[in-house]
N, C-alpha and C positions, 0 to 999 in steps of 0.2 A: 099656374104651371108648377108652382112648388108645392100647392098642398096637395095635389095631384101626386106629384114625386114621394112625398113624404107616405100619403098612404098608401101607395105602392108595395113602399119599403116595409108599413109596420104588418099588409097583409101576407107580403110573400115571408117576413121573419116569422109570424106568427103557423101559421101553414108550417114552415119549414120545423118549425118547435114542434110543434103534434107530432110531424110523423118522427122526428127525434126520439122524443120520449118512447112513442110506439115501438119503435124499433127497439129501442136498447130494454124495453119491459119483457120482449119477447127473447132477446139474446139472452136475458137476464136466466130465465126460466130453462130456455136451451142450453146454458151454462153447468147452471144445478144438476138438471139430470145426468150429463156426462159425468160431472165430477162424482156424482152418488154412483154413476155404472163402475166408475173408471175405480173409485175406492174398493167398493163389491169386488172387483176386476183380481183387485189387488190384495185383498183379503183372503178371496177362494184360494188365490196361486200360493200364499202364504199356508195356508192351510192343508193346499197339496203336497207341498215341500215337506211342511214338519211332518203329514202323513206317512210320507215317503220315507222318511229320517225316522220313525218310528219302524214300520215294518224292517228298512233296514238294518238300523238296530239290533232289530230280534232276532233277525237273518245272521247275524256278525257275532250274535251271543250264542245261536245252534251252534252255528261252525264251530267257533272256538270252544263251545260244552264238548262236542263230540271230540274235537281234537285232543282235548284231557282226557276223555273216558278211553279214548284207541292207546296214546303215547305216555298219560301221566305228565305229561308236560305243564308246568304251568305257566308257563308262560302263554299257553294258548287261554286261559283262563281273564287274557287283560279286556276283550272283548265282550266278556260275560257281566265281570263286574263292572262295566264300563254301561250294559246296559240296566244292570240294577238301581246302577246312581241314580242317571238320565231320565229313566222311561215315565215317573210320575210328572217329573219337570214338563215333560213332552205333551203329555196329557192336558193340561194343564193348560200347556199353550194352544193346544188344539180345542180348547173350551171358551179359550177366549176366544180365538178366531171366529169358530162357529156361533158366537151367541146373538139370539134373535132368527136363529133357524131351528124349530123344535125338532124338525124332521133329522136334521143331521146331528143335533146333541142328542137324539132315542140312537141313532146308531152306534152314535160313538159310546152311548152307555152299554149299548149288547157287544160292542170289539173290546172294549177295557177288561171285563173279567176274564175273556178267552186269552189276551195278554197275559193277566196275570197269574192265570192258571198256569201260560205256556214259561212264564218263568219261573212259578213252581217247580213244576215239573226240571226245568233245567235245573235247579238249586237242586233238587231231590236228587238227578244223575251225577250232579258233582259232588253230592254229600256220598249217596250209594261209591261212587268210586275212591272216594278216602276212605271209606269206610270197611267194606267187603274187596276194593281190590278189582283187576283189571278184568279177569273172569265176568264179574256179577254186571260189571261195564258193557263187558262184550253183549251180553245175554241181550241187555236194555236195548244197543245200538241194535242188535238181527232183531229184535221187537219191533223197531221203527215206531218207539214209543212217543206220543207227541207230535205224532205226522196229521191226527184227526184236526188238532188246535192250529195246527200251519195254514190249514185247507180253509179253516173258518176265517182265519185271522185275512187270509187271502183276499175271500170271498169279501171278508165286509168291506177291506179297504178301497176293494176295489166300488161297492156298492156306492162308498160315501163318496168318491169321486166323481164317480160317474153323475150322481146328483147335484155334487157340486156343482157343475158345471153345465148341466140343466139349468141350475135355478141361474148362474151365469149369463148363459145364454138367449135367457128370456129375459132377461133383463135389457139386455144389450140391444138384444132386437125392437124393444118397445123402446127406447130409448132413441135408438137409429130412425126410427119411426116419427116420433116427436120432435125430434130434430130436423127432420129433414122439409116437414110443414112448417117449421118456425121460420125456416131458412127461405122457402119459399114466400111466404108473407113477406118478409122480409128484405128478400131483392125486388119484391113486387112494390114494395113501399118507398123501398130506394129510387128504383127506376123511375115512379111518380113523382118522388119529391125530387130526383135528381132534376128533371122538365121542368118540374114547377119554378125551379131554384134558379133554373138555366135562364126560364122566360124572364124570371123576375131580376134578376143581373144584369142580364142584357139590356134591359128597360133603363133603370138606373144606372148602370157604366155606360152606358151612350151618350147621355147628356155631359157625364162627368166627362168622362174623356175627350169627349169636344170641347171642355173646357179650359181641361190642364193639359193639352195638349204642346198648345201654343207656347203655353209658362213653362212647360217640361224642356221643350225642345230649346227656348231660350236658356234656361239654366244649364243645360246640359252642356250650350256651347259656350256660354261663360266659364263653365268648370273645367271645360279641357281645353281653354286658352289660358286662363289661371294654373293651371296644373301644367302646361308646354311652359309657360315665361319660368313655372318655378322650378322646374328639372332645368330648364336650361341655365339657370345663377347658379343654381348648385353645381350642374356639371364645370361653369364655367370657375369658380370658385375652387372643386374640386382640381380641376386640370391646374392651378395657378399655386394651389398650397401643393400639390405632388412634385410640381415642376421646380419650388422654391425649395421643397425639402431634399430632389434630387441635385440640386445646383449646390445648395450648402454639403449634403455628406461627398457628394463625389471631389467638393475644392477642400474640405478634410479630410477624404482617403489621399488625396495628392500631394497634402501636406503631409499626412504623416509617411508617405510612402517616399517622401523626399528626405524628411526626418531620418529613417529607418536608411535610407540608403544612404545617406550623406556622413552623419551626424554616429555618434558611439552614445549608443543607450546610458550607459552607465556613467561618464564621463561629459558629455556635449562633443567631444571634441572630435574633429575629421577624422574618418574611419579611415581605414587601407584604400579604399577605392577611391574616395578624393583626394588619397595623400600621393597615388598613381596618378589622378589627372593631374595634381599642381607640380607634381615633380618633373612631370614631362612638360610643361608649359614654363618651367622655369630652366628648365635644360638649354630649349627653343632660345629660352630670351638670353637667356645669359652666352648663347654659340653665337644672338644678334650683336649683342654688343661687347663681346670680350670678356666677360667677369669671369669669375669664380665661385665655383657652388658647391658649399658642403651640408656633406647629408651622416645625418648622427645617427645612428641604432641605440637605444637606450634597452639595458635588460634591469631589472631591480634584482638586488643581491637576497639572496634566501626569501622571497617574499612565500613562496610554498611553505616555507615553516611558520609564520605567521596564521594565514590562511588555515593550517591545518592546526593549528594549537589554539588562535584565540577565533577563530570559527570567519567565514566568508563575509559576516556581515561588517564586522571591523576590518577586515581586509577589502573589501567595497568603499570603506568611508577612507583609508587609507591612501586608495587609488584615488580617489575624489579630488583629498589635497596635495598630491602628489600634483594631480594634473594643474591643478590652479597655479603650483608654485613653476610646475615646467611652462605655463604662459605667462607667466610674472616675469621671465626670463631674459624672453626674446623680444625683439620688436614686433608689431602688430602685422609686418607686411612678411614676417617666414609664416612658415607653419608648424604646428605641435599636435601631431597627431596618434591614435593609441592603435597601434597595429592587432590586438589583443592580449588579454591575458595581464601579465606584470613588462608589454613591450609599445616600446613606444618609441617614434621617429620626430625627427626634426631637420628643416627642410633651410637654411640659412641663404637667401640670395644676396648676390650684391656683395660679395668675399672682396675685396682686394687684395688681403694678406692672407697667411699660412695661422698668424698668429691670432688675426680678429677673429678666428673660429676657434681657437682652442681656447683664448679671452670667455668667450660665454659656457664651452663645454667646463672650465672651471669653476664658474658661477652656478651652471647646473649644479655638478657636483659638490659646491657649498652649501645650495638650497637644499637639495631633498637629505644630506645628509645631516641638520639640523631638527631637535627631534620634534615629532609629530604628536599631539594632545590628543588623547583618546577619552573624551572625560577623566582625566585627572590622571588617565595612566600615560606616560608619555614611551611612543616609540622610536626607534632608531631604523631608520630606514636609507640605506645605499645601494648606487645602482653603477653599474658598469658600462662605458659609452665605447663604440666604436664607429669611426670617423670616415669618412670618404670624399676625396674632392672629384668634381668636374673641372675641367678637363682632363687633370695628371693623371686621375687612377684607369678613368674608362669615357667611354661617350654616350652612352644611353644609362635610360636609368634602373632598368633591372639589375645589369653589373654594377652598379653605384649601391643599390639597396646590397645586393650581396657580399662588397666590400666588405660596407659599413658591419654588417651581420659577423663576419668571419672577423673583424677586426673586435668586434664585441667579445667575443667567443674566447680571444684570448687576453684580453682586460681581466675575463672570468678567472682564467689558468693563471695571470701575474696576479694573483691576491684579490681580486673586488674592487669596491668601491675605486675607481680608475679609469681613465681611458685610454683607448690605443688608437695609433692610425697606421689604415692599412698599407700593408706591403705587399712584394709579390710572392716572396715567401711564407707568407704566414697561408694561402693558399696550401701548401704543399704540408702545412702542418695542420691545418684544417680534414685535409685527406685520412693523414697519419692519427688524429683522434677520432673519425668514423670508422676508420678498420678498428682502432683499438676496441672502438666502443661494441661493433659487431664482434672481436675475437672475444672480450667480455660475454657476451651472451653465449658462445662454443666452448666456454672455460666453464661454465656451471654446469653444462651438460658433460663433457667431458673430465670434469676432477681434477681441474689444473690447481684449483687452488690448496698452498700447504701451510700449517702453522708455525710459526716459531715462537720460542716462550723465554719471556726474562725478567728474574724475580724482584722483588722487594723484599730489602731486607730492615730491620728491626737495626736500628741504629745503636740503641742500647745495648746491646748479646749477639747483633752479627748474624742472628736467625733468619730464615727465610719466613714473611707474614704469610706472602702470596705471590704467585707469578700473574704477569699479564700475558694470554694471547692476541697473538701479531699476526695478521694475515699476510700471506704474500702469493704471490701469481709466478708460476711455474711456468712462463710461454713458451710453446714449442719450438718457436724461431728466436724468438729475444731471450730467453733464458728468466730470470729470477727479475719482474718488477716489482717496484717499493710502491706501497698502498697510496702514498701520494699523487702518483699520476692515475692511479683509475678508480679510487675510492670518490673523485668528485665525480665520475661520470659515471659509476653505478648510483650514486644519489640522484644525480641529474634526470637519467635513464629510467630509475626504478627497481634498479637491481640489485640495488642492498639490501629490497627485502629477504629475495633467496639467498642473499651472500651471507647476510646477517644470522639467518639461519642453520647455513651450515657452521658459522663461526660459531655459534652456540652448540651446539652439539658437538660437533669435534671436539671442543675444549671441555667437557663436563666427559665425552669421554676419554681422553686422555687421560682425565683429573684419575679417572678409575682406574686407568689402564697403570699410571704412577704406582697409585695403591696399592693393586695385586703385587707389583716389584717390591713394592716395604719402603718406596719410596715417600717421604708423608707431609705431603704440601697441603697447608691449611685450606687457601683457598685458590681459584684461579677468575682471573677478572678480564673482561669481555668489553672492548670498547660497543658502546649503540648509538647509533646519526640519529637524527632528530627525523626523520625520515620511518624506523621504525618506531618509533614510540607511537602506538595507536592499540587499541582494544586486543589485535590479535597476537602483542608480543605478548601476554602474560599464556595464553596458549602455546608458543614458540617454547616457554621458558618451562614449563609443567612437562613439554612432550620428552626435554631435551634431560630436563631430570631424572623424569620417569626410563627415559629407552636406557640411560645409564647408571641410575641407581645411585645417584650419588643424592646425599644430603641438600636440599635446597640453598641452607645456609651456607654454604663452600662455594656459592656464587658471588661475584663482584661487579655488578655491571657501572659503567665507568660512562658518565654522559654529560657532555659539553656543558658551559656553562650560562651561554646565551640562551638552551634550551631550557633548563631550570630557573632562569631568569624569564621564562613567557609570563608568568602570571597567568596563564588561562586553568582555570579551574577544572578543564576535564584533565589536563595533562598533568596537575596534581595530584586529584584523585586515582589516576592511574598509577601512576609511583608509588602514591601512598598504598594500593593496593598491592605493589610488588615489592613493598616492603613488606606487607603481612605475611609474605612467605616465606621471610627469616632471608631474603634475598640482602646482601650491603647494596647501598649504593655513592658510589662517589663524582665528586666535581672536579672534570678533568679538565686540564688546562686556563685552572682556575689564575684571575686577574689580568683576563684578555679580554674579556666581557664585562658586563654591567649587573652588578651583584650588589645587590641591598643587604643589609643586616636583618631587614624585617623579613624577607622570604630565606634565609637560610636558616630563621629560628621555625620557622612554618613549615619547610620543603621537609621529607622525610633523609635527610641527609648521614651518613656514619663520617665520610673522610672527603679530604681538600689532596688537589693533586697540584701542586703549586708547577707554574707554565716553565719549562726549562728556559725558555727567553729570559728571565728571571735569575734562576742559578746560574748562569753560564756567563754573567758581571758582577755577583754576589761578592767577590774577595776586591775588586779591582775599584766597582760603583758604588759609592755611599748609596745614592738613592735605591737602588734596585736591591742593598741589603738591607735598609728599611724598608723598603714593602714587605720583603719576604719574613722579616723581623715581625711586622707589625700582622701580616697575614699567620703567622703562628702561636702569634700573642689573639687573634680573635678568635681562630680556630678552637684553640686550647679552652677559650672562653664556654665556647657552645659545645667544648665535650666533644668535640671532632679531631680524628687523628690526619694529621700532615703527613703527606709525600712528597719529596721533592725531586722533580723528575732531571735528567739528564746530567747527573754527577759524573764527575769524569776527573777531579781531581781528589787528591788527600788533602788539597788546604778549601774547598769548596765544602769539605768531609767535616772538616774540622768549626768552618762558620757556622754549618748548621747544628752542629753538635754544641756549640755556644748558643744555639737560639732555641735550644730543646727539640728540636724538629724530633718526628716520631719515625720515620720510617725514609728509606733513598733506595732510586732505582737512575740505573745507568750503566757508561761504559764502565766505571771505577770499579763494578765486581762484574759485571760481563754482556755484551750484545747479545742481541736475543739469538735465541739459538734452537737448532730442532729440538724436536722432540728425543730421538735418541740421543742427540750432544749432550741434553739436560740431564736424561737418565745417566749415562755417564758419568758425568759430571758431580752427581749429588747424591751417586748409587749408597756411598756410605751414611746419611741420614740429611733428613732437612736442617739436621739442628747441628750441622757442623759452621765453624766457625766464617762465614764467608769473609768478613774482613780481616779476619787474621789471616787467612790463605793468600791476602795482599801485602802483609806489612804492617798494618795499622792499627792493629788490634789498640797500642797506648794510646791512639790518637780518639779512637773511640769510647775509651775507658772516659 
């Protein structure tokens, strides 16, 4: 049975071979001749074109001859010589085309002379017309000379075409011909060998297939119970790692969303909304058992000038240790919570006394008032607490937060670093600083505010150096307030940008307005909060020079001493900058703050304005007349001129004229005063004698 099988196989392969070979010998053959027609094919059509491309040509070079010989134009001429270039090229290519057909290179050699005669002939009509003129032109054109060479050139073109495509066409059709017998053979050979091929398959796939049938259909069901077990570990695999990956992120979105709601990003510690649940939970308990619950509002003192001078990131780390030392504080069972910003609350259960809460609010205020290490820069940082008990002040704890707030608010107004606890009156003064703060914002649009001006004079000669502008608030109901009550809450607010603004300008022109009188004040000097000092006051300071024309250097600006004490290097740079514009600038209220030797040799400094707190126990206090001794003994050092603010007596006059002081302003030569008082007042020169006009001219001597 098998060698049965076996030659089955090698007579039906062999068979099947033959008519193979057969077939593909005869496609081979039917191959050739189309591609030799199809070439031919493509040859004649080539040789039609460039025919075609030739006559017209010639066609393109009559027109444009005759359109010269009619107009003179030569432009019509581009035609002509476009066929002189061309037409041998053409030729050329019409010989290659044609070669191996003798019949059609004899024609194309009887069309080429009558060409090139007919181009003569044009050259001749365009030479005749440069040469004789439009006349001898005309004559040629009514001749119709060159129409006998058109008729031939016609004729042959047409000749070689039409043969072209004769020999084309006999070609095609013997071709068509030959193929179409090959093709027959060909399915005839197929269709036999297809039988043959089919019997002989079928013979031998019969046996096969009843063989591997058996082994097919086993394998097939091994493989798709192998392939079900292994999709199904994987899916179940899959379902176990999806389900384990969604159990871990969803119990970490829950934690941090606990995080985020609980918890102060920046700090750890309980935000506003769990310092509302414990506050009202400790309200609850302490109405259960009778206690006392106080609740602190904490604000930090100028933390915004920090923030804005030595930059958010030290003012972050700031906050940091701030908060660790406000839970250093308390016990573990209040709470210490950052309501935002530079605010933060404290939650005390379990009071018995008035006094156990002000006991820790003065611990606070120890702690954070101790100074803070910033890598090696150490900061001074204070804050102002205001206080509220349950039961006395209220019985819920919104009103208890609110207390405590308004009771902060005027910690703020009694000096700072402080606390208060609240009243009921402080309510009504709480009121009374929101109108003010809103008649603030109706006073810069309305031009309530006016200057007054009060010099400094020149200790030595009694001269006036410079005056200082003094803002004051014209209210339409309260008449004339003193910059002390509303200069902290346009800082607070924001509105000493614009106020500071007009202060600068008003006073530079003034300075001018002086001038034009023959009044002749050196300079005039400009208190600035620490609040402007940022990139756009040297713009403030250009506009205000510029609208008024005064000299840059005839300005004074006069800025705190805590601010020149920031050490941050952009608020240097910026000084340093407004000192390149011949701008002074001085240190007001200097020895109230924290002043180092090493940044007043660094700060771009001209003069020290020594704090009247100071002069005003100068004759009376040893110590206070050694500071101010020893502050004009440094000054003097670094090449800086002294003022000393707030004189008011002749023997105050006389101390400092023992310590060399440079210069005094105060009541002792006069309150500040308008702007016309001043003209007044000085109409007869700057340089009249101010202290002699008191008395004391010997004292000063």
């Amino acid at each position: 049975m098998k060698l049965s099988l076996a030659f089955k196989t090698l007579a039906v392969s062999l068979l099947a071979l033959a008519l193979l070979i057969t077939i593909g010998v005869l496609a081979h053959r039917s191959i050739q001749g189309f591609i030799a027609a199809t070439h031919l094919s493509y040859r004649a059509a080539l040789a039609d074109d460039a025919l075609l491309e030739t006559f017209s040509t010639l066609q393109d070079a009559e027109t444009g001859q005759r359109g010269y010989l009619i107009t003179g134009d030569e432009r019509h001429l581009a035609p002509y010589e476009r066929a002189m270039r061309v037409i041998d090229g053409e030729f050329a290519e019409l010989q290659s085309l044609m070669a191996g057909n003798q019949q059609q290179l004899s024609r194309l050699e009887k069309l080429w002379p009558l060409v090139d005669a007919r181009l003569a002939s044009l050259k001749q009509g365009v030479q005749l017309r440069q040469q004789q003129g439009f006349e001898a032109a005309q004559k040629m054109v009514a001749e119709g000379s060159g129409k006998k060479h058109m008729e031939d050139i016609r004729r042959l073109v047409a000749e070689i075409g039409q043969a072209q495509h004769a020999v084309v066409n006999e070609r095609q059709s013997a071709v068509t011909a030959q193929s179409e017998a090959a093709l027959n053979t060909i399915l005839a050979m197929i269709i036999a060998g297809s039988v043959l091929l089919i019997a002989g398959v079928m013979l031998i796939s019969h046996e096969i297939q009843a063989r591997h049938k058996a082994e097919a259909a086993l394998k097939k069901a091994n493989a798709e119970l192998q392939l079900r077990v292994r999709e199904q570990d994987i899916n179940i695999i899959s379902t176990n790692t999806a389900l384990q990956s969604e159990i871990a992120e969803r119990n970490a979105a829950e934690a941090r969303a606990e995080v985020l709601a609980t918890r102060d990003a920046l700090t750890d510690l309980p935000n506003r909304r769990v310092l509302a649940t414990r506050l009202e939970q400790a309200i609850a308990a302490a109405a259960r058992h009778g206690d006392m619950l106080a609740f602190m509002f904490i604000d930090l003192d100028r933390f915004k000038v920090i923030n804005d001078s030595l930059g958010h990131f030290v003012g972050d780390r700031l906050l940091k240790q701030i908060s660790a030392r406000l839970a250093g504080t308390v016990r573990e069972s209040d709470t210490v919570a950052r309501l935002g910003g530079d605010e933060f609350a404290v939650v005390l259960e379990g009071v018995k006394r008035v006094e156990d809460a002000i006991f820790v609010v003065q611990k606070i205020l120890a702690s954070l008032a101790r100074p803070h290490d910033m890598d090696g820069m150490s900061l001074n940082a204070t804050c102002s607490i205001g206080l509220s008990f349950y039961p006395h002040d209220c019985q819920d704890a919104e009103t208890l937060m609110r207390n405590a707030d308004t009771a902060m608010y005027h910690a703020k107004e009694d000096g700072r670093n402080c606390y208060r606890m609240f009243s009921v009156d402080m309510n009504e003064r709480m009121v009374e600083r929101l109108n003010l703060e809103n008649d603030l914002r109706r006073a810069i649009e309305n031009d309530e505010f006016v200057l007054h001006y009060q010099p400094q004079v020149r200790i030595s000669d009694g001269t006036i150096s410079a005056v200082e502008a003094l803002i004051r608030w014209q209210h339409p109901q309260h008449g004339l307030i003193s910059p002390t009550r509303f200069i902290p809450i346009a800082e607070e607010s924001g509105l000493i940008i614009p106020i500071g603004r007009w202060v600068l300008r008003g006073a530079c022109e003034q300075l001018r307005a002086w001038e034009i009188l023959g009044i002749a004040v050196p300079r005039v000097a400009v208190n600035v909060s620490a609040v402007q000092v940022k990139p756009g006051l040297i713009k403030d300071i250009t506009e205000a020079v510029n609208a008024s024309g005064i000299a840059a250097n005839r300005i004074e600006l006069e800025i705190t001493e805590s601010l020149m004490m920031s050490q941050a290097e952009d608020t240097t740079a910026l000084l340093k900058e407004i000192g390149t514009l011949g701008i002074s600038l001085t240190i007001d209220d200097f020895g109230t703050g924290y002043s180092s030797l090493s940044m007043l040799k660094r700060l771009p400094v001209d003069s020290l304005k020594i704090d009247q707190s100071f002069i005003r126990h100068i004759v009376s206090d040893a110590e206070d007349a050694a500071i101010v001794n020893a502050i004009i003994a440094m000054a003097h050092t670094f090449d800086l001129r002294v003022v000393a603010e707030g004189v008011e007596t002749e023997a105050q006059l006389a101390k400092l004229v023992s310590m060399n002081c440079d210069e005094m302003q105060g009541y002792l030569v006069t309150q500040p005063v308008s702007a016309e008082e001043f003209a007044r007042r000085y109409s007869s020169g700057a340089t009249e004698d101010s202290l002699g006009m008191l008395g004391i001219k010997s004292t000063a001597a």
